[in-house]
C-alpha angles and dihedrals in degrees: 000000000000159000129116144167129280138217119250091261090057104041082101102061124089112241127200122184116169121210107186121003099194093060079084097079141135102227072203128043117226133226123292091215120149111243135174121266145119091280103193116162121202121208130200112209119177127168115284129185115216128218118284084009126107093182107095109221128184111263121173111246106186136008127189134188125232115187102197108036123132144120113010092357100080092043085057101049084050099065100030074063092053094053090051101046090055105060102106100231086050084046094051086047096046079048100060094040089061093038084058091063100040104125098351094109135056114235096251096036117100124256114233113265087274113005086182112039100176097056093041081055096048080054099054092045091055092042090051123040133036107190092177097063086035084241121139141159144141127096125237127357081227106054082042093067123091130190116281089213093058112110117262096253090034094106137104093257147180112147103038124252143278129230134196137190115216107168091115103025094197090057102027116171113220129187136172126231134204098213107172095355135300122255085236147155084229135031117244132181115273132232094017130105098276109186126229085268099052095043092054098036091067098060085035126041115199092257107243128219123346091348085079094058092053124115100287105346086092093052084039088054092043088050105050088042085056098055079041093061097043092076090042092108101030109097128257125243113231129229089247093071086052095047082049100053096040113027091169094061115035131058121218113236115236086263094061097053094066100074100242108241119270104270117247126270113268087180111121111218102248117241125258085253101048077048094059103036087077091064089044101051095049083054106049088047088052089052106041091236111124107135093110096050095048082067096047084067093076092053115104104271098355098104096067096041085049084045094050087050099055092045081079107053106097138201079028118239123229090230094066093055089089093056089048100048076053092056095045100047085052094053095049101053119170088340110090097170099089130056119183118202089154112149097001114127092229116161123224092257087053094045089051091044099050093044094046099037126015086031094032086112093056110032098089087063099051112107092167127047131169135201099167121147091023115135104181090054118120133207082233093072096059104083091047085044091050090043097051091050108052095164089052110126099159132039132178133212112166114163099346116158074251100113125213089254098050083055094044087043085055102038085055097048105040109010082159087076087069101046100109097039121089103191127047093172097185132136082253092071100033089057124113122247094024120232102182129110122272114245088172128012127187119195122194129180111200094189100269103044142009119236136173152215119205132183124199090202124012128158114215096235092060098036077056090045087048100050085047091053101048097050090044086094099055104029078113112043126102120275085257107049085039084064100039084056093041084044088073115089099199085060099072095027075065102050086050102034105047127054123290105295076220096077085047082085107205097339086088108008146056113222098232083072095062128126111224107188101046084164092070122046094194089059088040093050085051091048088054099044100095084059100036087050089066095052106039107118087060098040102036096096087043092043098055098044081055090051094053090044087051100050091052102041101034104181138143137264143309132078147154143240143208142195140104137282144227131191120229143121131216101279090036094052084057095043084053085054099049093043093056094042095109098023090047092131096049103051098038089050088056109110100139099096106015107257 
């Protein structure tokens, strides 16, 4: 479960945070039944080390299927993904999900169907829905997904693949592939990197002479050249991580069969005195004598190398709290809202006691705390730690010693505990399909099948700040388009699913549709009542069922979303329309493979 609130550098930045991936479900499951489209799949690879093994290869680790993606559009979802993947709490996430599987599986043994389910969801929500140009489509997340073990030009496909490297999420590496042919204006060569400007060049020539002067064809020009340059600076997969991932498919150029030298070492030789500050700092903790090292903190660079220091100390000794209340206090500077205990080997009692004494002063300020990479931390340390913190909205347990069943197990008994916090962010709720216990469902029929959204924690006021949000975009569409972007049931899976659209800044929405007050969800309901009015004939059931939630529950503010994404601007959006005119009823039956 997730959502949380970002810093003003980052209100610009789309984030996605995914609380449960199975609420995007069919209770029936459609027709396989083959239809037309413009069937493209994307694929995410990162390096993955086998078991036994100590060599990293490339391994795909999760594969969708789009069933109307071609021209601009993939171009666009490439790069809504890349927005997504970079902000640095979905990143953090993306990282712990490939360092899982490091190791787990043999090298010819198959992955499971979506070894990592967040990021597959991230991908999906960039592929389906484009809330900026008010375009969706697509069914289910789950009949999306395809199986991360499928062979790279085994899909049902029209319009060639796309592949992404996600290895390091915040400098990911893309690429587009012409697998069996492109349904293209122009030929280009198959199973090879092709760039953004290749891909859409080909659906799309630069027009010559006067052709490019003609009604449409110059803002259409001007259009494809702008989701071109978009990627400019992104990097460009090589042949050789194809060749990696699917050795039955691609040929390595001649280049790729010589082994590319061992890159130099960056590493800077540490200085005598960052050498001797580790002794030091194990002594100082033996002997109870840190005073001096509590005034090397404030030294350039020294925090972090006393931190590092102290990440291996382990069990923890008592002696070392007052060091690390130094370190702390230095990190956070003047900003008191986030606290990072991540990889320290704390116990329950130290975490208590630092919460409680040496950061009393402080803790009523903290809005983000992490635990991650703690394994002496219990499950019966989470409602002191909750209580401690009353401002808390978003906590974070990666890899603790806490298991899936011990957080189910809480959630169930005492979901009061979580009512003011907006974000659980916990393998427990990344996992795919989701076991945990609904706080908040949301069930939706779209005329041929049901779907769902469900939150583990959610707090009124955001799930307010998050409807408004996402209907910001079409409060002023016509009745039909309105219904053709709700018919999606990716789409309110994503404004459920994913985190507040709120903390998106103006990627999603106009300024004029904030809450201001998402500690009060009676002044939230009155901030989002201009917009609500206009589409009161479609919310008011849903509306009043939120009003009673929020009377009973109060709370304060941070929530998620979910759905699914298509890519799509404004022209394309119309090009997908007019391509599906006469075969309406096929592409929008699809539902097979989400489209």
């Amino acid at each position: 479960m997730i959502g949380h609130r970002l810093s003003a550098d980052q209100a610009c930045t789309p984030f996605v945070l995914l609380l449960s991936l199975s609420g995007l479900f069919f209770s029936q499951p459609p027709s396989c039944v083959a239809i037309m489209g413009q069937r493209h799949q994307v694929f995410i690879v990162a390096r993955v080390v086998a078991r036994n093994e100590t060599v990293p290869r490339y391994r795909c680790v999760g594969a969708y299927h789009h069933q109307w993606c071609y021209g601009r559009l993939p171009l666009m979802a490439t790069k809504r993904f890349f927005t997504l993947i970079k902000q640095k709490d979905n990143a953090e996430i993306i990282k712990e999900e490939i360092r899982a599987i490091q190791g787990k599986y043999d090298s010819g043994e198959k992955l499971p169907k979506a070894p990592c389910p967040y990021s597959l969801f991230l991908l999906a929500s960039a592929w389906c829905v484009d809330l900026e140009n008010r375009y969706a489509s697509g069914g289910s997340f789950e009949n999306g997904m395809l199986d991360a073990w499928m062979g790279s030009t085994e899909g049902d496909n029209n319009d060639g693949i796309t592949v992404i490297d996600i290895t390091e999420p915040t400098d990911p590496s893309y690429c587009f592939v012409s697998t069996f042919g492109l349904e293209a204006a122009v030929n280009v060569e198959g199973r090879v990197p092709l760039s953004a400007e290749q891909y859409a060049r080909a659906y799309y020539p630069v027009p010559k002479g006067t052709k490019k002067e003609e009604s449409g064809v110059k803002e259409t020009e001007e259009d494809v050249q702008k989701k071109i340059d978009s990627l400019r600076h992104e990097r460009m997969m090589t042949l050789d991580v194809l060749v990696e991932a699917w050795p039955r498919e691609y040929r390595p150029s001649v280049q790729t069969l010589v082994e590319d030298p061992a890159p130099a070492s960056t590493n800077s030789i540490p200085s005598l005195a960052d050498l001797t500050l580790k002794p030091a700092v194990e002594h100082g903790i033996q002997t109870g004598e840190t005073d001096e090292l509590e005034a090397l903190v404030w030294m350039p660079g020294k925090a972090g190398l006393i931190k590092s220091v102290l990440r291996t100390q382990n069990p923890f000794p008592d002696s070392g709290l007052p060091l690390l209340a130094k370190v702390v206090e230095h990190e956070s500077g003047s900003d008191k809202t986030v606290l990072d205990l991540s990889g320290l080997p704390l116990s329950d009692s130290q975490i208590v006691s630092l919460l409680t004494g040496t950061l009393s002063e402080t803790k009523d300020s903290i809005e983000l705390l992490k635990f991650s990479y703690n394994h002496n931390i219990t499950v019966d340390v989470l409602p002191q730690v909750l209580s401690a913190t009353p401002m808390l909205r978003r906590l974070v347990l990666l890899d603790t010693s806490i298991s899936d069943e011990q957080i189910r197990e809480l959630l169930a008994k005492d979901a009061k505990l979580f009512h003011t916090l907006g974000e659980l962010v916990h393998p427990a709720l990344l996992s795919w399909p989701a076991l945990y216990p609904p706080a908040f469902q949301y069930v939706t029929h779209n005329g041929q099948s049901t779907s769902s959204a469900a939150l583990a924690v959610f707090t009124p006021a955001t799930l307010i700040q998050s409807l408004t949000d996402y209907l910001s975009p079409i409060a002023d569409l016509a009745q039909f388009e309105m219904f053709s972007f709700l018919g999606s049931s990716l789409v309110h899976s994503l404004s459920f699913r994913l985190r507040p659209l709120s903390e998106c800044g103006h990627y999603f929405r106009q300024p004029r549709h904030s809450i201001k007050h998402p500690s009060d969800p009676f002044k939230a309901s009155a901030a989002a009542n201009a917009l609500i009015f206009k589409l009161r004939k479609q919310l008011s059931t849903f509306l009043n069922v939120l009003a009673l939630e929020s009377c009973e529950r109060g709370g304060s503010g941070s929530d998620v979303i979910g759905s699914n994404h298509k890519v799509s601007n404004v022209k394309d959006s119309q090009e997908a329309r007019r391509c599906k005119g006469d075969g309406h009823a096929k592409a929008t039956a699809v539902n097979h493979h989400a489209g």
